[in-house]
Backbone atoms as SQL, in Angstrom:
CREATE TABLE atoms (id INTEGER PRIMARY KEY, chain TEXT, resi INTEGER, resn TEXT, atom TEXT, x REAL, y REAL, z REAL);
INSERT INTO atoms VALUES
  (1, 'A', 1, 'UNK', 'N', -108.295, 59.398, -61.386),
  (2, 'A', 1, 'UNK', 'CA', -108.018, 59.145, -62.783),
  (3, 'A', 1, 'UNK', 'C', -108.800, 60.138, -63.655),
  (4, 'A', 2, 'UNK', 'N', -108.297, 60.725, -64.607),
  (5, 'A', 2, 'UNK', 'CA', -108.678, 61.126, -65.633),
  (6, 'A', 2, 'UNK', 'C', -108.586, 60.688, -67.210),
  (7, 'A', 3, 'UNK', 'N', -109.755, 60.665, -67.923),
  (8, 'A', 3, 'UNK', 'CA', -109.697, 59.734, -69.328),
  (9, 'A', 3, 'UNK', 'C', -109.827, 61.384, -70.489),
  (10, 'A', 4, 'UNK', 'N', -108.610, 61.142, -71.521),
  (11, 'A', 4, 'UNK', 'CA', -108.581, 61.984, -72.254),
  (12, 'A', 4, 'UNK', 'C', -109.739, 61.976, -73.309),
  (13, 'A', 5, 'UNK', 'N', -110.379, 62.219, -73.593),
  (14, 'A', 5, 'UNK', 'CA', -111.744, 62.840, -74.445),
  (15, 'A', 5, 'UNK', 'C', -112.074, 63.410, -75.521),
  (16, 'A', 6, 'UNK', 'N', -111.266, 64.040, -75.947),
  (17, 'A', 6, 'UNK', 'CA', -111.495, 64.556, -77.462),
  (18, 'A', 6, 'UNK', 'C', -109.853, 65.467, -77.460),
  (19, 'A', 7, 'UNK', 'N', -109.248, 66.201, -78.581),
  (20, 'A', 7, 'UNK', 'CA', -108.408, 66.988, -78.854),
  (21, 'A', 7, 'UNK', 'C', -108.814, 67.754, -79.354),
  (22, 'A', 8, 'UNK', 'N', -107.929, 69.436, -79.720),
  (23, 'A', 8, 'UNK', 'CA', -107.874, 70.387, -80.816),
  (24, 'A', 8, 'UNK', 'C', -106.865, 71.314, -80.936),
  (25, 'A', 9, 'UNK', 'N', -107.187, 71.982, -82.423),
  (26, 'A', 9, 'UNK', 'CA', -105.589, 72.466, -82.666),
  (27, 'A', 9, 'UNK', 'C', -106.031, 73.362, -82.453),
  (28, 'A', 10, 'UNK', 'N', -105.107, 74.325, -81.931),
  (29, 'A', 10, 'UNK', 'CA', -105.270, 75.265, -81.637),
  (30, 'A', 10, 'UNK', 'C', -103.966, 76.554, -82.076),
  (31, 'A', 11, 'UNK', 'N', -104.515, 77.420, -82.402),
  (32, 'A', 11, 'UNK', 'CA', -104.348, 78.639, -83.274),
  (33, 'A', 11, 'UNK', 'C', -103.376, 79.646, -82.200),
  (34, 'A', 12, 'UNK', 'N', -102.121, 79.650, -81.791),
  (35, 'A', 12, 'UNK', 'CA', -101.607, 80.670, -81.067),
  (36, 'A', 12, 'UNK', 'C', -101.293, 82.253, -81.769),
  (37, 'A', 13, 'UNK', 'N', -101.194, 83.227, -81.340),
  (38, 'A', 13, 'UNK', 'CA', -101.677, 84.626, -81.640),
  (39, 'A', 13, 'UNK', 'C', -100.055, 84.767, -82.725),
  (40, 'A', 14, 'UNK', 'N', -99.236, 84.085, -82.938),
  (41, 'A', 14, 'UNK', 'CA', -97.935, 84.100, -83.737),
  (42, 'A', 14, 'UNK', 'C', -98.604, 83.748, -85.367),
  (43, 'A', 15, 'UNK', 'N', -99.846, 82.564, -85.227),
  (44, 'A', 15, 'UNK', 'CA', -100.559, 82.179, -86.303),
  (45, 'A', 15, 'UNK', 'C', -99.993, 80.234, -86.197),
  (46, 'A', 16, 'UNK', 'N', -98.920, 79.600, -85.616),
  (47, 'A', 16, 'UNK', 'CA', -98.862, 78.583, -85.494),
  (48, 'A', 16, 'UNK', 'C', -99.643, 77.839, -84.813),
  (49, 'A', 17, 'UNK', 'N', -99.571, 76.143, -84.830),
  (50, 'A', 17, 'UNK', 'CA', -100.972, 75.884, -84.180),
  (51, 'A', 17, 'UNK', 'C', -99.841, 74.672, -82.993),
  (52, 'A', 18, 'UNK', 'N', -100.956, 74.077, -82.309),
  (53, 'A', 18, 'UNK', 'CA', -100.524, 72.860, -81.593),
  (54, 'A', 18, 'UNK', 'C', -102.172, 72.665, -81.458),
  (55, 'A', 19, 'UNK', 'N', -101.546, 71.107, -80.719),
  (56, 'A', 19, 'UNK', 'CA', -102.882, 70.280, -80.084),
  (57, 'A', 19, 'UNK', 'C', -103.276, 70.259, -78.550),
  (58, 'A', 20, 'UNK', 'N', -104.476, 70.333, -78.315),
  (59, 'A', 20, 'UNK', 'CA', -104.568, 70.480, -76.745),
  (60, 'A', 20, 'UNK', 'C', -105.043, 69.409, -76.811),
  (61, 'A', 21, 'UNK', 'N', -105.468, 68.387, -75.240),
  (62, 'A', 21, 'UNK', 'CA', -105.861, 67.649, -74.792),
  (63, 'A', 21, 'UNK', 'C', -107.210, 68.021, -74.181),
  (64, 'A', 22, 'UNK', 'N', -108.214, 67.459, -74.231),
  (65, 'A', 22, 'UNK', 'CA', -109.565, 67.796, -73.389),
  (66, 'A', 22, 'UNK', 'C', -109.211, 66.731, -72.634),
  (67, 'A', 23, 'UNK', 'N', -109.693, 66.748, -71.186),
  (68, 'A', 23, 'UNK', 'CA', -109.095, 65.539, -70.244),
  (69, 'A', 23, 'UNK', 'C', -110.475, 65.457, -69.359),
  (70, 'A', 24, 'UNK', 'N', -111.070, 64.792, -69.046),
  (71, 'A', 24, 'UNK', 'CA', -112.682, 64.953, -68.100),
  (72, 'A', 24, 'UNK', 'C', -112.509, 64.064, -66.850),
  (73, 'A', 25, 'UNK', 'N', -112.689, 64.378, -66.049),
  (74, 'A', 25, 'UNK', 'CA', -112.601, 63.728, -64.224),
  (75, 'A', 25, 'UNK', 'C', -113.986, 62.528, -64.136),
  (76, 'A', 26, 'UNK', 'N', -114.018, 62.294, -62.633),
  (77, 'A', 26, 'UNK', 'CA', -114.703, 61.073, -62.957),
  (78, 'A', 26, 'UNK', 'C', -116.033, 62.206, -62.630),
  (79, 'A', 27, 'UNK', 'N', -117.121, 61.331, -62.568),
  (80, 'A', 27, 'UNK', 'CA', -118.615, 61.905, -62.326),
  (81, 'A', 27, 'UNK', 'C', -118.628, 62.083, -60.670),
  (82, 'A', 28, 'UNK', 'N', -119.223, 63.544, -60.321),
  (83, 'A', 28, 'UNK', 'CA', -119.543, 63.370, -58.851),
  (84, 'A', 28, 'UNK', 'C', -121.050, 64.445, -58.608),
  (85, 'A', 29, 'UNK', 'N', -121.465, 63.790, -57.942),
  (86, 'A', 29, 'UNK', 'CA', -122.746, 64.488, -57.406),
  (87, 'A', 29, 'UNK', 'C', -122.624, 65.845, -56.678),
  (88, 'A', 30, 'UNK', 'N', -123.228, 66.446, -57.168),
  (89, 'A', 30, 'UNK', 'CA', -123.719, 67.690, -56.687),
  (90, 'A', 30, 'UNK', 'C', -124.999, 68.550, -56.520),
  (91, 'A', 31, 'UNK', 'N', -124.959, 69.154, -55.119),
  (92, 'A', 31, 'UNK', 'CA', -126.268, 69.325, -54.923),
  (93, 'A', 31, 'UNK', 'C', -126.626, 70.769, -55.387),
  (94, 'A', 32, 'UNK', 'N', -127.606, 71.370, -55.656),
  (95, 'A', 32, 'UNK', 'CA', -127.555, 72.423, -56.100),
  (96, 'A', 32, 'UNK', 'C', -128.178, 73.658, -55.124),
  (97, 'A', 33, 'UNK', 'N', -127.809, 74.743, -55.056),
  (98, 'A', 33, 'UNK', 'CA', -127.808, 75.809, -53.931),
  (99, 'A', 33, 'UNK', 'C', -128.964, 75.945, -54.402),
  (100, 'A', 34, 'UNK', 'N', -129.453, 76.461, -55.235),
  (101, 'A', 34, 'UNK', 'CA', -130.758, 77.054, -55.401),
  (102, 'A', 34, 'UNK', 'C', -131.984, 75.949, -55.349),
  (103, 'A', 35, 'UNK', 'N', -132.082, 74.827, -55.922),
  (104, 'A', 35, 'UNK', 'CA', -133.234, 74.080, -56.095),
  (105, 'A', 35, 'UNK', 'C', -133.082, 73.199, -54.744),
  (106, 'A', 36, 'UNK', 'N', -131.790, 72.745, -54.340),
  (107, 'A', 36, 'UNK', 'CA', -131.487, 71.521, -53.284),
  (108, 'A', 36, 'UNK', 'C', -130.985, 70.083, -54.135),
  (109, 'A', 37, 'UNK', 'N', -131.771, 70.522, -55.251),
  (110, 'A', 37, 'UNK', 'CA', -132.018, 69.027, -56.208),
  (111, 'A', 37, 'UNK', 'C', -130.136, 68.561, -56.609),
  (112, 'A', 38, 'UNK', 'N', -130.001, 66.970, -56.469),
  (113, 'A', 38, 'UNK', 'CA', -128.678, 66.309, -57.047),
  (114, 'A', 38, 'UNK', 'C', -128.779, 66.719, -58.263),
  (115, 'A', 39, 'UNK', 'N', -127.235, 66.802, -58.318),
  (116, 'A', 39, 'UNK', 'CA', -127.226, 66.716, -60.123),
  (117, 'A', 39, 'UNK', 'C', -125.570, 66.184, -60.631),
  (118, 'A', 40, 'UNK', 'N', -125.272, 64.763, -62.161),
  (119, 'A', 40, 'UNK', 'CA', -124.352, 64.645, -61.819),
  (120, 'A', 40, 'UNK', 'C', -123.723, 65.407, -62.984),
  (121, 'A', 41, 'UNK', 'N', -122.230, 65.518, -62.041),
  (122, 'A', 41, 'UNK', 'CA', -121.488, 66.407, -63.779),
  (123, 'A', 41, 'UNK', 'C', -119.915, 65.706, -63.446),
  (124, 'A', 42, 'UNK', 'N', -119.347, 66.682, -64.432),
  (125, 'A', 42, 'UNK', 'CA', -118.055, 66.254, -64.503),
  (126, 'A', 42, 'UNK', 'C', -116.567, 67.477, -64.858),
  (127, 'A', 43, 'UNK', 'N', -115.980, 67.344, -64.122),
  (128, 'A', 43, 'UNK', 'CA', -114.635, 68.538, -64.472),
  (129, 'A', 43, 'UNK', 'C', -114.323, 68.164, -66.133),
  (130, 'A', 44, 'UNK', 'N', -113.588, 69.081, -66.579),
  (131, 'A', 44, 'UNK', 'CA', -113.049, 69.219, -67.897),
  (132, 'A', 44, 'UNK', 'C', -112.071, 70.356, -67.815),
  (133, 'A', 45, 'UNK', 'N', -110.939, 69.880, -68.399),
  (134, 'A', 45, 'UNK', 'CA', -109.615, 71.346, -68.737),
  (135, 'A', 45, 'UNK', 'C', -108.838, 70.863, -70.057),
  (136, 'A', 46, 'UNK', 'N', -108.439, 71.429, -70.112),
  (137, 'A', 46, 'UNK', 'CA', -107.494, 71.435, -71.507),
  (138, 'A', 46, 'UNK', 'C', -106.059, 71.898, -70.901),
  (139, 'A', 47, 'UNK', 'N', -104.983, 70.792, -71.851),
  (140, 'A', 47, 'UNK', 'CA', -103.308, 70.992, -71.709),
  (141, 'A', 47, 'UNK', 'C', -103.037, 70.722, -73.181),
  (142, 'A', 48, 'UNK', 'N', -102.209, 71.566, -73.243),
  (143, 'A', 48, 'UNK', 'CA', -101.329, 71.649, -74.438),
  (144, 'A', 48, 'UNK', 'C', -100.841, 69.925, -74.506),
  (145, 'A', 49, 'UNK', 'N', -100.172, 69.517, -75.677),
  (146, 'A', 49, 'UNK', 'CA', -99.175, 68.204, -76.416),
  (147, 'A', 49, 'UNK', 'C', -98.218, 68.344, -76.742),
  (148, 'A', 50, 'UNK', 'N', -97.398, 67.870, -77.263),
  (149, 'A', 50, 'UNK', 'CA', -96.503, 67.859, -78.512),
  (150, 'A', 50, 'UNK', 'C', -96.385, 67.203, -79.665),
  (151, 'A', 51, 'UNK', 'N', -97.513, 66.400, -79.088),
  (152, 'A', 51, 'UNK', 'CA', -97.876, 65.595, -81.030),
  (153, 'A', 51, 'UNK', 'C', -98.992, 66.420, -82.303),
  (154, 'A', 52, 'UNK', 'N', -98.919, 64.945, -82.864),
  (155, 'A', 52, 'UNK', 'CA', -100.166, 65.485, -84.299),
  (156, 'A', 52, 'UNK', 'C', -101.317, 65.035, -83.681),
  (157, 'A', 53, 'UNK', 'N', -102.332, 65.645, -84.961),
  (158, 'A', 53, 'UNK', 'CA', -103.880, 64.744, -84.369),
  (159, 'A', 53, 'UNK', 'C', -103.992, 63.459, -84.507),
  (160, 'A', 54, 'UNK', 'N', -103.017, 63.052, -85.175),
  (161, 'A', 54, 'UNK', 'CA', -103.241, 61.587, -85.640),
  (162, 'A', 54, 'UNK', 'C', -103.123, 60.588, -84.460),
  (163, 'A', 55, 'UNK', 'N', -102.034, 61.358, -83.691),
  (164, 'A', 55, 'UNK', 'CA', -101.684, 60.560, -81.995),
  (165, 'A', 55, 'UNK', 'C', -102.535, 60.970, -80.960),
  (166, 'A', 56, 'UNK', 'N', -103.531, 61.962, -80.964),
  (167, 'A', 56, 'UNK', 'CA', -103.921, 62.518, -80.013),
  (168, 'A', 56, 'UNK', 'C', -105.324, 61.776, -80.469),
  (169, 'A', 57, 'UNK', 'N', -105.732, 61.820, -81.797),
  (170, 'A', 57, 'UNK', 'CA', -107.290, 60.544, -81.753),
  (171, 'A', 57, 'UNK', 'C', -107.128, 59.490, -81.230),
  (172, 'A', 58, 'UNK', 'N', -105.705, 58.765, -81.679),
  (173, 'A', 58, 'UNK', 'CA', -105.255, 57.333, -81.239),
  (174, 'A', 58, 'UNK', 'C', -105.235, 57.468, -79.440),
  (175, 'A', 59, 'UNK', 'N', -105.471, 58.498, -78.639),
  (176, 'A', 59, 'UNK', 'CA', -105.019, 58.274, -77.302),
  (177, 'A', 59, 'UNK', 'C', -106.553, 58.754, -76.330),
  (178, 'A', 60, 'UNK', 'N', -107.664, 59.366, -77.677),
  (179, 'A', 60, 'UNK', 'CA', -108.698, 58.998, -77.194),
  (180, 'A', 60, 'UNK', 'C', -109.459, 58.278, -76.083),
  (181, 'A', 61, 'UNK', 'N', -110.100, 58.001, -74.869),
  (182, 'A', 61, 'UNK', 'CA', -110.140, 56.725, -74.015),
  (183, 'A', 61, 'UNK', 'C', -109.344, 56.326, -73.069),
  (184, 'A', 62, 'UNK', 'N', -107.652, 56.614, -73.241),
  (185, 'A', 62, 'UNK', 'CA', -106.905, 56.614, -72.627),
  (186, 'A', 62, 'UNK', 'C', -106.799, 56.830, -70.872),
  (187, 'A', 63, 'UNK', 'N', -106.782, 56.678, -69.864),
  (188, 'A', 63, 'UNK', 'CA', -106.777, 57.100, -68.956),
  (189, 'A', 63, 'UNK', 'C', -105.294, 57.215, -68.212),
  (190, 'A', 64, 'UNK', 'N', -105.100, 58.213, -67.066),
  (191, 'A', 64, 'UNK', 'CA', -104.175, 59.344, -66.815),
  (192, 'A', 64, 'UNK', 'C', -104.234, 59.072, -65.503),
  (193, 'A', 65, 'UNK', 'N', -103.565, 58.496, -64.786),
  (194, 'A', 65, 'UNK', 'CA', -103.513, 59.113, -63.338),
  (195, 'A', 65, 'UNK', 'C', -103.736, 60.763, -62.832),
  (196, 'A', 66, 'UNK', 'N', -104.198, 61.228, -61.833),
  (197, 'A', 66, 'UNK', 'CA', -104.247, 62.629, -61.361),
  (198, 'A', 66, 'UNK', 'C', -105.272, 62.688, -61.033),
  (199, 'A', 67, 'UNK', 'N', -106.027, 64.287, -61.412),
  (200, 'A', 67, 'UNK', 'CA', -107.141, 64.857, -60.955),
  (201, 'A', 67, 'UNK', 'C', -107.627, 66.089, -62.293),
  (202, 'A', 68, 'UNK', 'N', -108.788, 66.942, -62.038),
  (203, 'A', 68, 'UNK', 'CA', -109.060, 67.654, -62.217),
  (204, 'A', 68, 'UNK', 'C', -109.720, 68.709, -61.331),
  (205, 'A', 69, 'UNK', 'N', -108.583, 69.267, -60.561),
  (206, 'A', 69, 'UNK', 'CA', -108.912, 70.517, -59.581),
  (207, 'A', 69, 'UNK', 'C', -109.777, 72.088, -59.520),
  (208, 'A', 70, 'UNK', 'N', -109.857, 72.440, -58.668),
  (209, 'A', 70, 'UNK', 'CA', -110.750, 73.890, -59.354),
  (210, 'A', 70, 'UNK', 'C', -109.621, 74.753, -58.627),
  (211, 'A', 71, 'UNK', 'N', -109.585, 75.768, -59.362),
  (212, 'A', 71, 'UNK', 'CA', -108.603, 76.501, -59.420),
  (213, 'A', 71, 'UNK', 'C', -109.168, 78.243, -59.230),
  (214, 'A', 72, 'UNK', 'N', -108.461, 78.542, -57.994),
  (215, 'A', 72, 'UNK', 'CA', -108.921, 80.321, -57.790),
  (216, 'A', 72, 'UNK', 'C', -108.455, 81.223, -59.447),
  (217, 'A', 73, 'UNK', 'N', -109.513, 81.937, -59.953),
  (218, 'A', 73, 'UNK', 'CA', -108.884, 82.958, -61.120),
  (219, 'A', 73, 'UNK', 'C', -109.134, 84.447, -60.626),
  (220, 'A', 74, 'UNK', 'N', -109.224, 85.071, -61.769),
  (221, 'A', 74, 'UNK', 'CA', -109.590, 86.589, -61.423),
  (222, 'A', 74, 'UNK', 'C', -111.017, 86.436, -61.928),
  (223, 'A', 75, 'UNK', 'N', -111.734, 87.446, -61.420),
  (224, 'A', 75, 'UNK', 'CA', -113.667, 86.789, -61.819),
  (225, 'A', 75, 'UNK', 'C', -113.923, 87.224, -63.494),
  (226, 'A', 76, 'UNK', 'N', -115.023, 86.471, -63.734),
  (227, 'A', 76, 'UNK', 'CA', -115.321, 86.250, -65.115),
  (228, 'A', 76, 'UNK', 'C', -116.923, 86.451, -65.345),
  (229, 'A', 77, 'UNK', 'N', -117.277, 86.665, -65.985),
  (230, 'A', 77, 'UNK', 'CA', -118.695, 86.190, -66.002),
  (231, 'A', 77, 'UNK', 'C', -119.247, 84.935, -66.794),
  (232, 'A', 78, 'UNK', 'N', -119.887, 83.948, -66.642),
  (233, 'A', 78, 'UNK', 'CA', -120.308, 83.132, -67.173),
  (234, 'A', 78, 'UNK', 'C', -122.003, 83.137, -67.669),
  (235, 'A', 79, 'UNK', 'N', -122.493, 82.911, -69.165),
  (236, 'A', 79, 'UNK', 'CA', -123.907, 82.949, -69.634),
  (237, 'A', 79, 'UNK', 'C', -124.009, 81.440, -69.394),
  (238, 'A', 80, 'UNK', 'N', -125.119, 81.255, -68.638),
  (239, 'A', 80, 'UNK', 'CA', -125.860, 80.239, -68.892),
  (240, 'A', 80, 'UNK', 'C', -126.339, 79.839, -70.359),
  (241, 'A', 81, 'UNK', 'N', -125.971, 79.278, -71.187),
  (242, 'A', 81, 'UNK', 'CA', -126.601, 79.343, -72.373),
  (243, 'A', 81, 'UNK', 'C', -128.244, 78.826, -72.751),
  (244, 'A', 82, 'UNK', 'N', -128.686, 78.229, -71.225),
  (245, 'A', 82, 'UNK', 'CA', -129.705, 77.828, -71.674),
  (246, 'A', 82, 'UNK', 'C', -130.923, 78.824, -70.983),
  (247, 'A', 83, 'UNK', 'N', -130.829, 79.474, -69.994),
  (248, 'A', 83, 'UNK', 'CA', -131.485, 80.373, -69.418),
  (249, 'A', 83, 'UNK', 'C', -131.124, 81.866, -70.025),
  (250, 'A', 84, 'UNK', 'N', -129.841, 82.045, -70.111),
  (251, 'A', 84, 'UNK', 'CA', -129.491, 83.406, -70.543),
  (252, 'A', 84, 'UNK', 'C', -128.870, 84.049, -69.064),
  (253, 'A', 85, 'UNK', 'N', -128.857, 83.485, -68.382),
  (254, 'A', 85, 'UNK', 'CA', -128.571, 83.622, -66.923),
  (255, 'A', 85, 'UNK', 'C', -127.233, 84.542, -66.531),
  (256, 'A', 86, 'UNK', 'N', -127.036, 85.402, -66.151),
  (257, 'A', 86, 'UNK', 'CA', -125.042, 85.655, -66.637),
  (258, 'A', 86, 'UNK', 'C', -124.585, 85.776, -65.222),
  (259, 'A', 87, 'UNK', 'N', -123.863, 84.656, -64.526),
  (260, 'A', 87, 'UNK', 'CA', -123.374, 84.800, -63.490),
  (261, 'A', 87, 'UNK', 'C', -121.576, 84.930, -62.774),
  (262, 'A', 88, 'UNK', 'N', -121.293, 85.479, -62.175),
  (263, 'A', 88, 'UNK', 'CA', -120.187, 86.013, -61.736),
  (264, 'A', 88, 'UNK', 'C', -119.321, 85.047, -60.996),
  (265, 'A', 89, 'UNK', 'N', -118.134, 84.236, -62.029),
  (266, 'A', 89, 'UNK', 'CA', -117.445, 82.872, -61.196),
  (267, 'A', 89, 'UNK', 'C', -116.064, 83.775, -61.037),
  (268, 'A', 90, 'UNK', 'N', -115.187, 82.727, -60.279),
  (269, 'A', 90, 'UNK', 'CA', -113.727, 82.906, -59.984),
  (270, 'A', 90, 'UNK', 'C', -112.714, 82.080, -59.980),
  (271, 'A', 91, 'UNK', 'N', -113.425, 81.041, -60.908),
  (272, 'A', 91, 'UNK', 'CA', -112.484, 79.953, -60.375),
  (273, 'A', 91, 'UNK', 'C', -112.502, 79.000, -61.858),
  (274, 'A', 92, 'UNK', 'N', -112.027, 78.264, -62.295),
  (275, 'A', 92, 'UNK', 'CA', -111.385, 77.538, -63.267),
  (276, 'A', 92, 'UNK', 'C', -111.013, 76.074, -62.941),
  (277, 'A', 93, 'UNK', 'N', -110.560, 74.949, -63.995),
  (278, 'A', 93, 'UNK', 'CA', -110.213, 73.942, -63.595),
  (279, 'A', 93, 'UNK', 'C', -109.152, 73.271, -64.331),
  (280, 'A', 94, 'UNK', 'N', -108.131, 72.861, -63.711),
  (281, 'A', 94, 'UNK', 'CA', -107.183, 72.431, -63.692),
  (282, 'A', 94, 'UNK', 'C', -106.671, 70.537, -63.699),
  (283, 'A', 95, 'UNK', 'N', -105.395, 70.394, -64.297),
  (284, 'A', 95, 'UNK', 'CA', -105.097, 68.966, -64.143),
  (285, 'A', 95, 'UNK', 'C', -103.932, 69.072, -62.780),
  (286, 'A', 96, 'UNK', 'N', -104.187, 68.527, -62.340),
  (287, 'A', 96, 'UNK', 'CA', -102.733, 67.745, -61.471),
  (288, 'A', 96, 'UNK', 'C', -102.426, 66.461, -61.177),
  (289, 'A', 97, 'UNK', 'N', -101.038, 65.755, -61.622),
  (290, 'A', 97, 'UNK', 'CA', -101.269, 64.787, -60.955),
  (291, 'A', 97, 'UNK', 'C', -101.178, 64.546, -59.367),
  (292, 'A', 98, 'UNK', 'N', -100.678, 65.471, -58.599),
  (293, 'A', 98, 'UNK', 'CA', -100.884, 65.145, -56.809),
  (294, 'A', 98, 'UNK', 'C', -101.840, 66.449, -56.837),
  (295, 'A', 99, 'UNK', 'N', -102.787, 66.707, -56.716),
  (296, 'A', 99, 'UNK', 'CA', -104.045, 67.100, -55.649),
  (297, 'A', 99, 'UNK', 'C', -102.966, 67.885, -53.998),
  (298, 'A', 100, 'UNK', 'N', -102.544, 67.100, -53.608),
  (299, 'A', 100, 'UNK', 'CA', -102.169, 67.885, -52.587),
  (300, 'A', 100, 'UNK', 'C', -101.500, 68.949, -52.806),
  (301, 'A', 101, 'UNK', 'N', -100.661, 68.784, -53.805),
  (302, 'A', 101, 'UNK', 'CA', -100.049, 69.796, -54.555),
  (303, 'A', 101, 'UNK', 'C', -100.336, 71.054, -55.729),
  (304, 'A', 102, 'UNK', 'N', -101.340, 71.401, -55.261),
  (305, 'A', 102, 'UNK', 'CA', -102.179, 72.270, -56.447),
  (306, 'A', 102, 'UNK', 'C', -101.525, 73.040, -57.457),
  (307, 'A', 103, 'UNK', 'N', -100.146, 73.353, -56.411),
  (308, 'A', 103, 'UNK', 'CA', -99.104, 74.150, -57.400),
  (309, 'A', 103, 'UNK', 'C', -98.838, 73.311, -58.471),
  (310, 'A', 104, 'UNK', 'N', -98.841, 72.514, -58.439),
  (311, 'A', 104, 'UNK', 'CA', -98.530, 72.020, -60.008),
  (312, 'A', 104, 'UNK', 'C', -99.370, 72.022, -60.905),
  (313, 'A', 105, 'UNK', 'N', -100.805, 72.416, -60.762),
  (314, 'A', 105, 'UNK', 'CA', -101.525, 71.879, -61.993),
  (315, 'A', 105, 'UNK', 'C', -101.048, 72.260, -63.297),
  (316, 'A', 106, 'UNK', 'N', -101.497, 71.503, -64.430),
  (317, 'A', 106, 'UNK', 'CA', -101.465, 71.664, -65.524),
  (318, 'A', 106, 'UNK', 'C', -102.373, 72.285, -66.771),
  (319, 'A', 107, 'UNK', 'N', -101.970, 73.205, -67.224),
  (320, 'A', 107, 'UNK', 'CA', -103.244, 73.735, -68.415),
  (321, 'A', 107, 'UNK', 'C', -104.251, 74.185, -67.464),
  (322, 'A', 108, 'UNK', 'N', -105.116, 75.014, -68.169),
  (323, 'A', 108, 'UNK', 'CA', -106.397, 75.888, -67.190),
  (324, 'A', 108, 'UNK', 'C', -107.286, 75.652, -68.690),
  (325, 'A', 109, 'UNK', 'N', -108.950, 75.966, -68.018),
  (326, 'A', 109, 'UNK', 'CA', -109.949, 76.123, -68.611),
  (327, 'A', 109, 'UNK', 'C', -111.122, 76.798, -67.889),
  (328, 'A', 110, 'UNK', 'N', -110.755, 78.097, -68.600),
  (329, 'A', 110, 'UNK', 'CA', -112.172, 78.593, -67.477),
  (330, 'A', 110, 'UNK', 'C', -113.511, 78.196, -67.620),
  (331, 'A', 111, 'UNK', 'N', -114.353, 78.045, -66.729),
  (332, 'A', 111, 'UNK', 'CA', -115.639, 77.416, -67.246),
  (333, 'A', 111, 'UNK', 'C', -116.466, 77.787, -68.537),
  (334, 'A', 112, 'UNK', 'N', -116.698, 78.803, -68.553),
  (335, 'A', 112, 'UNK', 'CA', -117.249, 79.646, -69.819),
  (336, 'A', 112, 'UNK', 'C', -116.704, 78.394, -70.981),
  (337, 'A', 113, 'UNK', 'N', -115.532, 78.254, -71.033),
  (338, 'A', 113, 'UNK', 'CA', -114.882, 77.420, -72.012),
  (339, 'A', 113, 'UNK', 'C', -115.239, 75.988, -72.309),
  (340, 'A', 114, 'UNK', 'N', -115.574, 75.204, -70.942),
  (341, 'A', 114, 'UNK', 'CA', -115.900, 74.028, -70.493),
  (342, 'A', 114, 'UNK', 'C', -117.404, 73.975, -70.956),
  (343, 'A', 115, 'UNK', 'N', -118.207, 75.279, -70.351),
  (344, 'A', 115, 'UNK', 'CA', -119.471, 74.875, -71.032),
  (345, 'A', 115, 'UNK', 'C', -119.850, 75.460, -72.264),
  (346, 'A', 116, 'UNK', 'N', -118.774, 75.555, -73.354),
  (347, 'A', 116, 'UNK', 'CA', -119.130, 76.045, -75.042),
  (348, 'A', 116, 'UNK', 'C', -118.967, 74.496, -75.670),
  (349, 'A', 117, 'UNK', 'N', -118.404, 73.542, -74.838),
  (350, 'A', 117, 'UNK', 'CA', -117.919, 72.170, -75.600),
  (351, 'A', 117, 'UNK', 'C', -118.744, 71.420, -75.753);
């Protein structure tokens, strides 16, 4: 399951806008390569709508059958914003509702994006 989380409009390069969905996965533990130490977090991606904001606040809380998958990209660099750290990812995250089926996901968010929110 995934619970939708916040919205925004968003500005396409024509100058028209629409609304995306922020959608966040459940919490899972992860251990960390460098320290060893747990730590918990959570996926986040964004999909386009077809409504106003007025429906997309109202759907706030909401929860979604599916997933939030990680998804192979072309590499990126990502700043740590709190170290200054700038490290070299490849991968992104995605909605689907079947998981087995990756080809389908929906909407992308590369991390860089995930961690400006």
């Amino acid at each position: 399951m995934v619970t939708i989380t916040n919205f925004n409009e968003v500005e396409r390069k024509d100058g028209s806008k629409f609304i995306s969905l922020e959608l966040t996965g459940q919490a899972e533990l992860i251990q960390s390569q460098t320290t060893n130490k747990w730590y918990a977090t959570v996926r986040k991606c964004r999909i386009p709508s077809t409504f106003d904001a007025n429906i997309a606040k109202a759907m706030i809380g909401q929860r979604l059958p599916g997933e939030i998958v990680k998804v192979i990209c072309e590499p990126y660099d990502f700043v740590n914003k709190q170290t200054g750290e700038v490290i070299k990812l490849q991968h992104s995250f995605a909605y689907t509702q079947d998981p087995a089926k990756q080809e389908s996901f929906i909407g992308h968010t590369r991390v860089m994006e995930v961690a400006s929110m």
